[in-house]
TIBAVO-121024 format. One record per residue (C-alpha): residue number from 1; x, z, y; residue in one letter. Coordinates in Angstrom, 1 decimal. Each point is the difference from the previous one (the first is absolute). Layout:
@seq:NUM, east:X, up:Z, north:Y, type:A
...
***
This chain:
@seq:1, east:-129.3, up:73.0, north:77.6, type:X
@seq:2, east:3.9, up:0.6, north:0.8, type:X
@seq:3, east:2.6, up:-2.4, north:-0.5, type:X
@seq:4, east:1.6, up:0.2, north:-3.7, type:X
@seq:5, east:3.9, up:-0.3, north:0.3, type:X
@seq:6, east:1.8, up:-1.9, north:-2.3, type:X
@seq:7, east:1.5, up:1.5, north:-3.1, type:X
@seq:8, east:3.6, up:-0.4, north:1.6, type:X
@seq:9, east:-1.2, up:2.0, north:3.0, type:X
@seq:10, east:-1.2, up:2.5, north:-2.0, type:X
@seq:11, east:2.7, up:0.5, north:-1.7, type:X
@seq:12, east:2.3, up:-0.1, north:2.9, type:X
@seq:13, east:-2.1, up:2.9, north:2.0, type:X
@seq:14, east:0.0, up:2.3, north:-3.2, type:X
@seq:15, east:3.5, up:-0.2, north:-0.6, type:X
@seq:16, east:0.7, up:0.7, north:4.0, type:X
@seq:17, east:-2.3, up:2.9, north:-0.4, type:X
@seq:18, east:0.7, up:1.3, north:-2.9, type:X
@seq:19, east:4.1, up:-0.2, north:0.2, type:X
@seq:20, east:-0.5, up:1.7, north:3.5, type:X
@seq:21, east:-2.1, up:2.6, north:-1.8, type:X
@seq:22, east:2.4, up:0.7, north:-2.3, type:X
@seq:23, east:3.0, up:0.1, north:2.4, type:X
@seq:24, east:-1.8, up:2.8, north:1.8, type:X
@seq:25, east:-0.5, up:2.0, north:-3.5, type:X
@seq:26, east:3.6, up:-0.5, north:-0.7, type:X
@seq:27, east:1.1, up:1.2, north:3.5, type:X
@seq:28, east:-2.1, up:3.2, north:-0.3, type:X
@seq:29, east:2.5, up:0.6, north:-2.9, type:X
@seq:30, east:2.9, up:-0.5, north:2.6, type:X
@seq:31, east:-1.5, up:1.6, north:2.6, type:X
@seq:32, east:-0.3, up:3.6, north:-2.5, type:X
@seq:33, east:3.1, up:-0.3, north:-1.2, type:X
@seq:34, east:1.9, up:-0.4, north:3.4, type:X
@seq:35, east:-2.4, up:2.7, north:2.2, type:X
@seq:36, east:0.0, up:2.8, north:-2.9, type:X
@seq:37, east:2.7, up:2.4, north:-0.7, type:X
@seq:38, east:0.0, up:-0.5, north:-3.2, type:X
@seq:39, east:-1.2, up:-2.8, north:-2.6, type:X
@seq:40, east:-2.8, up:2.9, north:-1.2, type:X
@seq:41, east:-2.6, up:-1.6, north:2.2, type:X
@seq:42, east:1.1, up:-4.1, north:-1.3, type:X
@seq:43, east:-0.1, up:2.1, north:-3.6, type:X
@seq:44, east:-3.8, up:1.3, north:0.7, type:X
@seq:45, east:-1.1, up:-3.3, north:1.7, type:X
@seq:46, east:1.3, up:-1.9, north:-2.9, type:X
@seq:47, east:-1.9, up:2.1, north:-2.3, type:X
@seq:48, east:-3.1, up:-0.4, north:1.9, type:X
@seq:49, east:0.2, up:-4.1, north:0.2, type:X
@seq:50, east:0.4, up:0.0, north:-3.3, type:X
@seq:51, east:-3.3, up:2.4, north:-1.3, type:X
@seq:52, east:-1.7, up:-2.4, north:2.7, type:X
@seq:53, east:0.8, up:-3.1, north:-2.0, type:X
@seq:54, east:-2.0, up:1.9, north:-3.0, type:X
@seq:55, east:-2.9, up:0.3, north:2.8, type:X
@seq:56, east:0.2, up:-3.4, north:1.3, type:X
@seq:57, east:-0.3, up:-1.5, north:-3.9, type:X
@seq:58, east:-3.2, up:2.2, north:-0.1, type:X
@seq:59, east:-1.2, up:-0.8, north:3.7, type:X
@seq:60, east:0.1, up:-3.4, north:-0.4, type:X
@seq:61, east:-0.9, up:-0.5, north:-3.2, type:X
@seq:62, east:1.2, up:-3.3, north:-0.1, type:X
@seq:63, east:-2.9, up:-1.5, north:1.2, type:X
@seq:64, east:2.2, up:-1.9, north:2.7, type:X
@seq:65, east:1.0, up:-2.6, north:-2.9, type:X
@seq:66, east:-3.9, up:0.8, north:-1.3, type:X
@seq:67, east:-1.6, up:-0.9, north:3.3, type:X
@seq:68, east:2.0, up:-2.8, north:1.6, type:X
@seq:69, east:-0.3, up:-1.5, north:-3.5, type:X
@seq:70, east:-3.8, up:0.4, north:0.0, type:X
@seq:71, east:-0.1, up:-3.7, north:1.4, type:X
@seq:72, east:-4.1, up:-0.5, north:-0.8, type:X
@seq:73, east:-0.2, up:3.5, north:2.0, type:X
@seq:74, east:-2.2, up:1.8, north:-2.5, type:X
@seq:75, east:0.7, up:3.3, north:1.1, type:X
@seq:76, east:-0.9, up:0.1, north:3.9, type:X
@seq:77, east:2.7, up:1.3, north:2.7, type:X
@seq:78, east:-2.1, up:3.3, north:0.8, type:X
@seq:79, east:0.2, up:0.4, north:-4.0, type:X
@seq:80, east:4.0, up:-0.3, north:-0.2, type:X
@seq:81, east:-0.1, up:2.2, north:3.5, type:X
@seq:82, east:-2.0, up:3.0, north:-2.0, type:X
@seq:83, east:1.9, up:-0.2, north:-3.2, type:X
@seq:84, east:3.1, up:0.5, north:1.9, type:X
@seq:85, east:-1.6, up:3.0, north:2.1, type:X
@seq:86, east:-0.6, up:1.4, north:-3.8, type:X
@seq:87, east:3.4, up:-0.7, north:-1.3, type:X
@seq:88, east:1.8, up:1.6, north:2.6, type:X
@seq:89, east:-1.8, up:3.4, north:-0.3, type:X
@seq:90, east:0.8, up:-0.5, north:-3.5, type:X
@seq:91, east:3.6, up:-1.0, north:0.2, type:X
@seq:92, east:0.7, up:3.7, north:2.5, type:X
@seq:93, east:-2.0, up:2.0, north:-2.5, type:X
@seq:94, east:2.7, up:-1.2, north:-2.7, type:X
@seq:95, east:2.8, up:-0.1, north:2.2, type:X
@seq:96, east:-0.5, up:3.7, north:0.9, type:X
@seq:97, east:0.1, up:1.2, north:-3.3, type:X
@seq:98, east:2.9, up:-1.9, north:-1.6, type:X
@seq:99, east:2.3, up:1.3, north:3.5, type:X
@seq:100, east:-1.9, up:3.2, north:-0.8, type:X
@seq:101, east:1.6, up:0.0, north:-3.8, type:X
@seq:102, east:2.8, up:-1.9, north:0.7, type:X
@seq:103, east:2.0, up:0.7, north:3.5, type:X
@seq:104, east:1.2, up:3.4, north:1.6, type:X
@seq:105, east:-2.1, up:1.5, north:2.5, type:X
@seq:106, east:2.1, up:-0.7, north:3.0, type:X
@seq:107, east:-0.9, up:-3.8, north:-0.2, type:X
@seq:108, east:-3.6, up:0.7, north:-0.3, type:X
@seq:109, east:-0.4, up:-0.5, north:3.8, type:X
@seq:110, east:2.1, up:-3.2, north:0.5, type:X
@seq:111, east:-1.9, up:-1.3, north:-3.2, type:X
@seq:112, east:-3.6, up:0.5, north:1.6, type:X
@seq:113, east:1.4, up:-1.4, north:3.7, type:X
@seq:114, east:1.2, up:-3.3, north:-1.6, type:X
@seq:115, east:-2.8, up:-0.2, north:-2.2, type:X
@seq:116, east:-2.6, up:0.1, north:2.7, type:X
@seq:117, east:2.4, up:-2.5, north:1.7, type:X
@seq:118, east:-0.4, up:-2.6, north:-3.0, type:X
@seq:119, east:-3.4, up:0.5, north:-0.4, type:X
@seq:120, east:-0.6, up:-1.7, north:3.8, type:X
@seq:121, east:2.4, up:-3.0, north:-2.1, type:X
@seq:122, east:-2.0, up:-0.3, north:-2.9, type:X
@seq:123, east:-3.3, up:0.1, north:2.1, type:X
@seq:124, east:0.8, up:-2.5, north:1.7, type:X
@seq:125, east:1.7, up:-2.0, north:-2.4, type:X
@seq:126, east:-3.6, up:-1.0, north:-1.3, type:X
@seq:127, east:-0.7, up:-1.4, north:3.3, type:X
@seq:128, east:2.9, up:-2.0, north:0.0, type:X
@seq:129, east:-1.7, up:-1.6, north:-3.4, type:X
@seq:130, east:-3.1, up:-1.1, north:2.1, type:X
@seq:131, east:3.0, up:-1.7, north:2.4, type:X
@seq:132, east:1.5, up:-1.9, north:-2.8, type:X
@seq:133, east:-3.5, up:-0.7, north:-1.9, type:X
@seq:134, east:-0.9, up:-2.1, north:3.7, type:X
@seq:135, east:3.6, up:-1.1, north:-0.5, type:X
@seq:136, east:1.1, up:1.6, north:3.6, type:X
@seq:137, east:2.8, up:1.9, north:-0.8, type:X
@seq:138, east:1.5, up:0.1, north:3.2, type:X
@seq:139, east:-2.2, up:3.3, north:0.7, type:X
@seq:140, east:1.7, up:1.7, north:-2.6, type:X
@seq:141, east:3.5, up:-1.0, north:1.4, type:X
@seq:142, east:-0.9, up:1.1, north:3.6, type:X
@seq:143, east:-1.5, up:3.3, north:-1.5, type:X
@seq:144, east:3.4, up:1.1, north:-1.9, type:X
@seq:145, east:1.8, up:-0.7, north:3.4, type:X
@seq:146, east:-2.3, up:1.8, north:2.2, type:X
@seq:147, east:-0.3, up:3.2, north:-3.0, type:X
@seq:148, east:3.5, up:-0.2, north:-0.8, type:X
@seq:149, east:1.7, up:0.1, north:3.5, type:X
@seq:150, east:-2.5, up:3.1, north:0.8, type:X
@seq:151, east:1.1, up:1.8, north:-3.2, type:X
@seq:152, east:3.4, up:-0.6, north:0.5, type:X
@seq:153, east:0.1, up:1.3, north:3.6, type:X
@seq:154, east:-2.2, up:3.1, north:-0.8, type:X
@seq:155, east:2.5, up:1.0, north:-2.7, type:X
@seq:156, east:2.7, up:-0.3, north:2.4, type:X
@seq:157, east:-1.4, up:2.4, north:2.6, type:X
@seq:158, east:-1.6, up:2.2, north:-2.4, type:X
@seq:159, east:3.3, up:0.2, north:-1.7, type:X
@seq:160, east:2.2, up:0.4, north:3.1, type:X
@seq:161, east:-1.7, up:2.5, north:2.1, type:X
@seq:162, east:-1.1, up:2.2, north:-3.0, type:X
@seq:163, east:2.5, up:-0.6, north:-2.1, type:X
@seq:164, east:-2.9, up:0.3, north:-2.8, type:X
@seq:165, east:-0.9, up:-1.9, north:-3.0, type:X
@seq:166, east:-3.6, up:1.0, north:0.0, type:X
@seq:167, east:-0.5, up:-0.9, north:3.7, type:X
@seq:168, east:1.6, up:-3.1, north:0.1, type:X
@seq:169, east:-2.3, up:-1.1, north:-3.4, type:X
@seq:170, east:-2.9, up:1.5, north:1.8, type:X
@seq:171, east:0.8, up:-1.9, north:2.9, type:X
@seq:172, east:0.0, up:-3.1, north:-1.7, type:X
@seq:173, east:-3.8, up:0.2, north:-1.4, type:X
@seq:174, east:-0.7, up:0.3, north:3.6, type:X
@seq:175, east:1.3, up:-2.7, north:1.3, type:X
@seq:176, east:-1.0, up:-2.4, north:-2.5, type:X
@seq:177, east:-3.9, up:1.2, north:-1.0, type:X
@seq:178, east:-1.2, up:-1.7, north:3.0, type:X
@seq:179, east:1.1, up:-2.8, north:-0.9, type:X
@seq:180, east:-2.4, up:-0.5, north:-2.8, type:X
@seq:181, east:-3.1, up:-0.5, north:2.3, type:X
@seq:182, east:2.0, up:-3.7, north:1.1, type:X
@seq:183, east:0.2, up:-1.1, north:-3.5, type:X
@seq:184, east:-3.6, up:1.0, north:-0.9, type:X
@seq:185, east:-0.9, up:-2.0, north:3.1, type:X
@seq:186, east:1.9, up:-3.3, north:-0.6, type:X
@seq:187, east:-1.4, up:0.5, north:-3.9, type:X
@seq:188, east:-3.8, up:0.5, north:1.3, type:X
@seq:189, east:0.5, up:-3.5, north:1.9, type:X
@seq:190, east:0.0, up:-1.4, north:-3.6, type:X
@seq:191, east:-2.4, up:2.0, north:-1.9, type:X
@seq:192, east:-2.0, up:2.8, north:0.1, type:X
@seq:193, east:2.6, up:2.7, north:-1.4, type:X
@seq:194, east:-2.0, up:3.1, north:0.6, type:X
@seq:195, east:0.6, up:1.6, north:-3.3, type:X
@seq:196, east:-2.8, up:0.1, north:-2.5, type:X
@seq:197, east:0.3, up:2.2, north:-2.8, type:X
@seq:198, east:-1.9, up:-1.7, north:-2.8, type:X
@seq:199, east:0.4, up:2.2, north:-2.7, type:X
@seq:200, east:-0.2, up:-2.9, north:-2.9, type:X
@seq:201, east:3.0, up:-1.9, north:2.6, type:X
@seq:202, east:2.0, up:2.5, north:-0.2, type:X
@seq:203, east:-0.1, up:1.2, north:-3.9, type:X
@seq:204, east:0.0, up:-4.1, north:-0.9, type:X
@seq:205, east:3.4, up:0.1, north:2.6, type:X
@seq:206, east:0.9, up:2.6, north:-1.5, type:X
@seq:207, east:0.2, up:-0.8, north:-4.0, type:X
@seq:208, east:1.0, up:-3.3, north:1.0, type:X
@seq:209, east:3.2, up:1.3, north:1.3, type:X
@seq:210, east:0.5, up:3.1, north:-1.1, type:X
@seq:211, east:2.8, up:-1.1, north:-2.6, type:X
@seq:212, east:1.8, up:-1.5, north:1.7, type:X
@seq:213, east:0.0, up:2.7, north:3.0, type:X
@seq:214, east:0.9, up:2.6, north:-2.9, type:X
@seq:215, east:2.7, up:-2.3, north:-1.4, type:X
@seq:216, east:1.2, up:-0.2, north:4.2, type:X
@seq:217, east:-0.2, up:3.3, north:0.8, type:X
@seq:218, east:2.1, up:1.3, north:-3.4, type:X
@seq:219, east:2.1, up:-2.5, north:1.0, type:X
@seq:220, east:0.8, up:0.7, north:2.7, type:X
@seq:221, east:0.7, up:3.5, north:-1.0, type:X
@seq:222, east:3.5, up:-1.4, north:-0.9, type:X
@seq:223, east:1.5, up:-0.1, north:3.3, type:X
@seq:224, east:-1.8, up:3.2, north:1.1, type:X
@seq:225, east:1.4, up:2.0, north:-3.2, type:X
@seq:226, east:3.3, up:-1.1, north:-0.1, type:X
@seq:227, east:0.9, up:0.9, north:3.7, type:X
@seq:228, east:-1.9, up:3.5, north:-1.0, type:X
@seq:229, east:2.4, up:0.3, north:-2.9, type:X
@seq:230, east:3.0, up:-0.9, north:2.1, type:X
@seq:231, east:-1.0, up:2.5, north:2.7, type:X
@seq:232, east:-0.5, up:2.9, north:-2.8, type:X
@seq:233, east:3.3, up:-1.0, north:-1.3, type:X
@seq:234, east:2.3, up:-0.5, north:2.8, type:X
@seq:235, east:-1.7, up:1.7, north:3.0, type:X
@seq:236, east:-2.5, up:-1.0, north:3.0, type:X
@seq:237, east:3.2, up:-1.2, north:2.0, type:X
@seq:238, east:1.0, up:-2.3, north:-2.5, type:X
@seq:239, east:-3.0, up:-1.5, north:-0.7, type:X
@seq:240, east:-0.1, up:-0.6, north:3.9, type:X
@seq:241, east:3.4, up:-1.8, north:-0.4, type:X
@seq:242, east:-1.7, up:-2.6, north:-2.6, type:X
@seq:243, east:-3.2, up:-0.4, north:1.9, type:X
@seq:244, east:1.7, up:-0.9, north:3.1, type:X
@seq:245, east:2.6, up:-2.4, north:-1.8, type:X
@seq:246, east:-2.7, up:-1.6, north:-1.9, type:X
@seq:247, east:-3.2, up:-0.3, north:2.3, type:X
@seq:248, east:1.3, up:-3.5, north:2.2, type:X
@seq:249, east:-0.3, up:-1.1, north:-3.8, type:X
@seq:250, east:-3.7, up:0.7, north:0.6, type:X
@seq:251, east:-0.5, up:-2.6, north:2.5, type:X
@seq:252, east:1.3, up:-2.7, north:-1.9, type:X
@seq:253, east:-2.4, up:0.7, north:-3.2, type:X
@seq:254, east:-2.6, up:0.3, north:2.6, type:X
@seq:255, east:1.3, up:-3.5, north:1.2, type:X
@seq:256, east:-0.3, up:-1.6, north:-3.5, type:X
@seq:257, east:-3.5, up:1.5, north:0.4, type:X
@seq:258, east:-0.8, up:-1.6, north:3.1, type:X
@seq:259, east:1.3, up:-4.0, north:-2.2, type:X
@seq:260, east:-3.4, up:0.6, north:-2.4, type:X
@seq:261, east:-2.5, up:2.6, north:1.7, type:X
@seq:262, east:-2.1, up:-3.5, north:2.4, type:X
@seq:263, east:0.5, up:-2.0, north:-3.7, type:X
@seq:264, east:-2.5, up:2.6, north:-1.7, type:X
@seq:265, east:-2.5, up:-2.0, north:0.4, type:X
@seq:266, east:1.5, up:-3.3, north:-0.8, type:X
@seq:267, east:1.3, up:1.3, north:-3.5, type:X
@seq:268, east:-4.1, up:1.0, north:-0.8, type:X
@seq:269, east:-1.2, up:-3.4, north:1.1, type:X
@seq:270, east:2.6, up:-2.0, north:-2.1, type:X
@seq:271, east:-1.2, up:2.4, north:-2.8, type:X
@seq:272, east:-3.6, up:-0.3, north:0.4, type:X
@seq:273, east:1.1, up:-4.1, north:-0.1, type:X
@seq:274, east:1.5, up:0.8, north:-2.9, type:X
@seq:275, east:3.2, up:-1.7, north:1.7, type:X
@seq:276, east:2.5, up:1.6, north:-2.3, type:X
@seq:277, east:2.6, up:-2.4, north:0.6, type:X
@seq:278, east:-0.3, up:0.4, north:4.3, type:X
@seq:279, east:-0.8, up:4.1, north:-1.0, type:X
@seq:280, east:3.5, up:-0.4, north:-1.5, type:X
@seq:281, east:2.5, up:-1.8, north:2.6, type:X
@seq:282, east:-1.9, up:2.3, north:2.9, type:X
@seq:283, east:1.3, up:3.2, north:-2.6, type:X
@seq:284, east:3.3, up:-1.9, north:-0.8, type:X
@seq:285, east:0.6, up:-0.9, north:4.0, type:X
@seq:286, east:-1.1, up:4.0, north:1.4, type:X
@seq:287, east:2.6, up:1.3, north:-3.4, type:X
@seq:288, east:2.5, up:-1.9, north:1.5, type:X
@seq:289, east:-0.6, up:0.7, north:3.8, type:X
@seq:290, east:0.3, up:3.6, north:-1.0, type:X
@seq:291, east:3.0, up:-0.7, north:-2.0, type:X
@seq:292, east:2.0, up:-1.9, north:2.4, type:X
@seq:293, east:-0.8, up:2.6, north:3.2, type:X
@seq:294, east:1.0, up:3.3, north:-2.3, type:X
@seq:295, east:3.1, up:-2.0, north:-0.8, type:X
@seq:296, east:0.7, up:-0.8, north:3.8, type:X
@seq:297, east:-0.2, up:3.5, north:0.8, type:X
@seq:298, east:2.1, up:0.9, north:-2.9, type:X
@seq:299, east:2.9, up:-2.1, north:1.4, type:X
@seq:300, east:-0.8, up:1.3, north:3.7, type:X
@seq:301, east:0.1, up:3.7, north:-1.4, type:X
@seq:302, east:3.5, up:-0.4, north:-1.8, type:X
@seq:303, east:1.5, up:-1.8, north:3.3, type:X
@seq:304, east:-1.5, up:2.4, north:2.4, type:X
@seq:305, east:-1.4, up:2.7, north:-1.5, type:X
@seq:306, east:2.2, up:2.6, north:0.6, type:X
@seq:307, east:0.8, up:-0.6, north:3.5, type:X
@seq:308, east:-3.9, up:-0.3, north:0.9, type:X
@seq:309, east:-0.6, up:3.1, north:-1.7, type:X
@seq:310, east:2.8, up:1.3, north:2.0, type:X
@seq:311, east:-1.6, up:-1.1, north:3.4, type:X
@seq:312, east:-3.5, up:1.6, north:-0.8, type:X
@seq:313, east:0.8, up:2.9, north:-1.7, type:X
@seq:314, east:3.6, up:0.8, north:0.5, type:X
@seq:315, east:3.1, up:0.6, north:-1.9, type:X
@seq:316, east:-1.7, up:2.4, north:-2.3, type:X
@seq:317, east:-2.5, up:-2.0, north:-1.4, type:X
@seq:318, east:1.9, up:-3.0, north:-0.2, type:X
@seq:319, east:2.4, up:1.7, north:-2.2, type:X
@seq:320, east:-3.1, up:-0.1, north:-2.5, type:X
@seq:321, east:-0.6, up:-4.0, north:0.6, type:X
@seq:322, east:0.9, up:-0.9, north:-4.0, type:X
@seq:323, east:-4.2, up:1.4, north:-0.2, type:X
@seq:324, east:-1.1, up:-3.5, north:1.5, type:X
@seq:325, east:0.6, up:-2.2, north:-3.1, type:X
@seq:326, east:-1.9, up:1.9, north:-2.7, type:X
@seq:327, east:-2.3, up:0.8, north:2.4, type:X
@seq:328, east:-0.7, up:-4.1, north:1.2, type:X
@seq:329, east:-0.5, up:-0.7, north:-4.1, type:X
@seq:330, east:-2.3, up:3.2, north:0.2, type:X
@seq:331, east:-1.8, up:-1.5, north:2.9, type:X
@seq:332, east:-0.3, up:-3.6, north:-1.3, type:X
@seq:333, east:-1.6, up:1.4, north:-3.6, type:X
@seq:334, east:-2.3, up:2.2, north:2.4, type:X
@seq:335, east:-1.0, up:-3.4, north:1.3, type:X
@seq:336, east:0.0, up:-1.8, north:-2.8, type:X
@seq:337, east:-2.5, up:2.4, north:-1.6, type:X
@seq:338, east:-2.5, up:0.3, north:3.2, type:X
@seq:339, east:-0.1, up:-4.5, north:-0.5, type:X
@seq:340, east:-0.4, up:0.5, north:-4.0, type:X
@seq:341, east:-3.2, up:2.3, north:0.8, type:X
@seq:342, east:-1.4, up:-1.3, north:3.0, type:X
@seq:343, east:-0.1, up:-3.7, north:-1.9, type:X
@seq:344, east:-1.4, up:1.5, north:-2.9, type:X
@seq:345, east:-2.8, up:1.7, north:1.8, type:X
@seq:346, east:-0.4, up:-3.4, north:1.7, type:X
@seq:347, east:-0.9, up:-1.3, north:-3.1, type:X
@seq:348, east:-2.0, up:2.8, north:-0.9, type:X
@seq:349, east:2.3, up:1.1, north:-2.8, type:X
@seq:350, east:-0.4, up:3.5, north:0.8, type:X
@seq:351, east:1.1, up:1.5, north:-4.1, type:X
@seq:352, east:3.3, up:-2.2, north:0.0, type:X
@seq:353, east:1.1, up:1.7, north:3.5, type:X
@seq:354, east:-1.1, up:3.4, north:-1.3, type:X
@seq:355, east:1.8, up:-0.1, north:-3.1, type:X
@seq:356, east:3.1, up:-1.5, north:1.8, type:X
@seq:357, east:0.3, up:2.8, north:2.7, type:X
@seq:358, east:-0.5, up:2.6, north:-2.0, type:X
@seq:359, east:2.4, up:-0.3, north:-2.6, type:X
@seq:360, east:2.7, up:-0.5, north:3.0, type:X
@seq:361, east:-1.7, up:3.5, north:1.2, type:X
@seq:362, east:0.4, up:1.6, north:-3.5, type:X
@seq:363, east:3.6, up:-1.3, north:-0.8, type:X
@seq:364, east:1.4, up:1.4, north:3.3, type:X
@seq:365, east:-0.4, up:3.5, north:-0.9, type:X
@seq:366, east:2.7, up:0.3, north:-2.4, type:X
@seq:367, east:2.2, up:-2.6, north:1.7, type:X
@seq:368, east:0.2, up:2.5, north:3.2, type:X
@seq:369, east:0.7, up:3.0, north:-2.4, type:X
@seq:370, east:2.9, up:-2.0, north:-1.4, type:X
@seq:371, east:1.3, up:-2.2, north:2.5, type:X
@seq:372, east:-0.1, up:2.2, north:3.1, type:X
@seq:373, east:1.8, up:3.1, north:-0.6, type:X
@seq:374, east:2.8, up:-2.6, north:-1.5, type:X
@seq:375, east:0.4, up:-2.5, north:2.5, type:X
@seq:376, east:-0.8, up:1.7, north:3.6, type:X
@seq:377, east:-2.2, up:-0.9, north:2.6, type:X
@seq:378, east:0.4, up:-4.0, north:-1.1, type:X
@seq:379, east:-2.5, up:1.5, north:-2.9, type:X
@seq:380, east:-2.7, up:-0.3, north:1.5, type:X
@seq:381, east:0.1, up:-3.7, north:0.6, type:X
@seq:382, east:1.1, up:-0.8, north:-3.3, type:X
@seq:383, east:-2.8, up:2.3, north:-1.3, type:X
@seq:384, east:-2.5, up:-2.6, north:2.3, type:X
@seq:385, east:2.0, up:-3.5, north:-1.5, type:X
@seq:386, east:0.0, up:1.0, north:-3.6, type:X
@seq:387, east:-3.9, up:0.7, north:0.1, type:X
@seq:388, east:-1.1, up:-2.9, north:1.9, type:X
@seq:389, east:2.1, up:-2.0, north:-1.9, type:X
@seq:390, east:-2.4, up:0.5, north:-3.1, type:X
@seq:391, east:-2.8, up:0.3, north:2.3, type:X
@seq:392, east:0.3, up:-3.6, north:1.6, type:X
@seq:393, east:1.1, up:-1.2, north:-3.8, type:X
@seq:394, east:-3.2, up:1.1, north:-1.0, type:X
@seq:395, east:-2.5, up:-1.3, north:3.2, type:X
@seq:396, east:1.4, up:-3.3, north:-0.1, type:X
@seq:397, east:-0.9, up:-0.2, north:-4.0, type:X
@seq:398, east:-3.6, up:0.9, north:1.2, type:X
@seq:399, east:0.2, up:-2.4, north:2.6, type:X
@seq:400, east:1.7, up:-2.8, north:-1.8, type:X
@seq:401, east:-2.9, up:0.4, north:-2.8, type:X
@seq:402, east:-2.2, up:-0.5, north:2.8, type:X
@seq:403, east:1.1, up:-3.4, north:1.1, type:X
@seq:404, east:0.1, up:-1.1, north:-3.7, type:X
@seq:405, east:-3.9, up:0.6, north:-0.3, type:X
@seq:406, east:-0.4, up:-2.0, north:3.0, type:X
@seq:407, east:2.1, up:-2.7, north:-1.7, type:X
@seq:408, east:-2.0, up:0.4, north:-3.2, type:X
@seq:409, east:-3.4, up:-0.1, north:2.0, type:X
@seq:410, east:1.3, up:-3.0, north:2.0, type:X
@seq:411, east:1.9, up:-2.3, north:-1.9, type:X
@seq:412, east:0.1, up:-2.4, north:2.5, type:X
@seq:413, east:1.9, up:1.7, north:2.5, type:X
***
């Protein structure tokens, strides 16, 4: 049996990996909107991120949280390996038809590419939760490296000898696929992960986490439709402007994802050990970890951010810097929500994280009808803060009523 590193290590190579992941993401965004002629193509490519996210909620199902909380391992790796395999097909059947009722037909194309492109991510994503199960996350690090220094450099030439969206995605998909058959390999020296479809697995994975993968996905249909409204309102260019302003945000909520992702587990056992108080301080100390490095970057952004913006993107961009700070409190409630439902689907509270994300779904309909057209491209984000304001208001209620049963059960503690 391999080595186990220590939870420090574990969270140090996830955070390497994931941060450089998320760099190369965000420089994909620079890359399109210095190479193209226009910002049409940053425009499209934001569109198409942001339908994937509705993909990725389905693809994954959140059986990450599921799985590397499944700490007696009652459901085998092969199992988890399948039910992914299913959920993906699933998650690009519904993908195709909301971008087939909801986008113009000249981003079909860019929409499929990146799609295909994410579905390699969220395959492999469940590999990564046989890494973290053996507690050997330092596979998953050197695997975003390896996938995201190969994406980032086939976008590049794709982009710069075709000048072409399509090709450069297309490009991408190529370069990273093979990339797949390493993880499955360093996974396979763990467990048998050949994937088993057991029918009764996969509908008992399914029902289990089906509410909360509903209450996800609807969620996260906020960000998607607000920068779809704001591109129907003001123009593909301008939503190109606030996509490329705002996506560095990105990396720091995925940062504040990277503080609790290797504690998943940790937060189940203390629950399970009906540890409310120690279940509490670890939620109290990752809250605070998130708060202090969104406000960090807050204070770096108003110093800097203009003159950094400047740098990457040029004077034209930079002229639209004052997008950062709604768009960093956007980002940190983005955050904020992903914790809120990942911990509650620790716990197996998969109702309370249904209810929560869906009413943050259902209230930002209206809000984007109102606030948009009023207050310009900042709209969007304050469409995103407002409804995962009341979203996280309501997940922590569920979550807080959680600990109290444990307190109730186990007087003691």
């Amino acid at each position: 049996m391999l080595k186990e590193n220590s939870l420090k290590a574990n969270m140090l190579w996830n955070s390497i990996g994931s941060l450089y992941y998320s760099g190369c993401q965000w420089l994909i965004t620079v890359v399109v909107a210095r190479l193209s002629s226009s910002y049409d193509a940053a425009g499209l490519l934001a569109v198409a991120m942001s339908v994937s996210n509705i993909f990725s909620q389905i693809g994954l199902f959140r059986i990450r949280s599921y799985q590397v909380s499944d700490i007696h391992e009652k459901v085998s790796a092969g199992e988890y390996v399948g039910f992914r395999l299913t959920t993906i097909f699933l998650g690009l059947i519904f993908t195709y038809i909301y971008m087939y009722f909801t986008c113009s037909r000249d981003s079909y194309t860019v929409i499929f590419l990146y799609l295909v492109f994410r579905a390699g991510d969220v395959f492999i994503d469940v590999l990564h939760g046989v890494d973290q199960q053996h507690l050997r996350m330092d596979y998953c690090g050197i695997s975003m490296i390896i996938r995201a220094t190969l994406f980032l450099a086939a976008f590049i030439i794709g982009l710069a000898k075709f000048d072409n969206l399509n090709v450069a995605l297309f490009a991408m998909v190529v370069a990273t696929y093979p990339v797949i058959i390493f993880d499955y390999k360093i996974a396979s020296q763990f467990t048998d992960v050949r994937p088993s479809f057991n029918a009764a697995v996969i509908k008992r994975l399914f029902m289990s986490c089906l509410p909360a993968v509903v209450g996800m996905s609807l969620c996260s249909v906020v960000v998607t439709y607000s920068r779809q409204f704001l591109g129907e309102c003001y123009g593909a260019s301008s939503l190109g402007i606030y996509a490329t302003v705002c996506t560095p945000i990105v990396i720091i909520q995925a940062c504040a994802t990277y503080v609790y992702a290797p504690l998943l587990g940790t937060f189940a056992e203390r629950y399970e050990a009906k540890d409310a108080s120690g279940l509490f301080r670890l939620v109290f100390n990752v809250t605070l970890s998130m708060c202090v490095l969104f406000a960090v970057c807050a204070g770096v952004f108003m110093l800097f951010g203009s003159q950094l913006l400047t740098i990457v993107f040029g004077s034209r961009i930079a002229a639209n810097s004052y997008l950062i700070y709604a768009g960093l409190f956007s980002s940190a409630f983005t955050a904020l929500v992903a914790f809120l439902s990942d911990l509650l689907i620790s716990v197996r509270d998969m109702a309370g994280c249904f209810i929560g994300n869906c009413i943050g779904c259902f209230i930002s309909f209206p809000l984007a009808w109102f606030l948009i057209p009023r207050t310009g491209l900042n709209g969007a984000s304050y469409v995103v803060i407002i409804s995962y304001f009341i979203a996280c208001s309501i997940l922590f209620s569920f979550l807080s009523k959680s600990v109290r049963s444990l307190v109730i059960d186990n007087p003691d503690r």
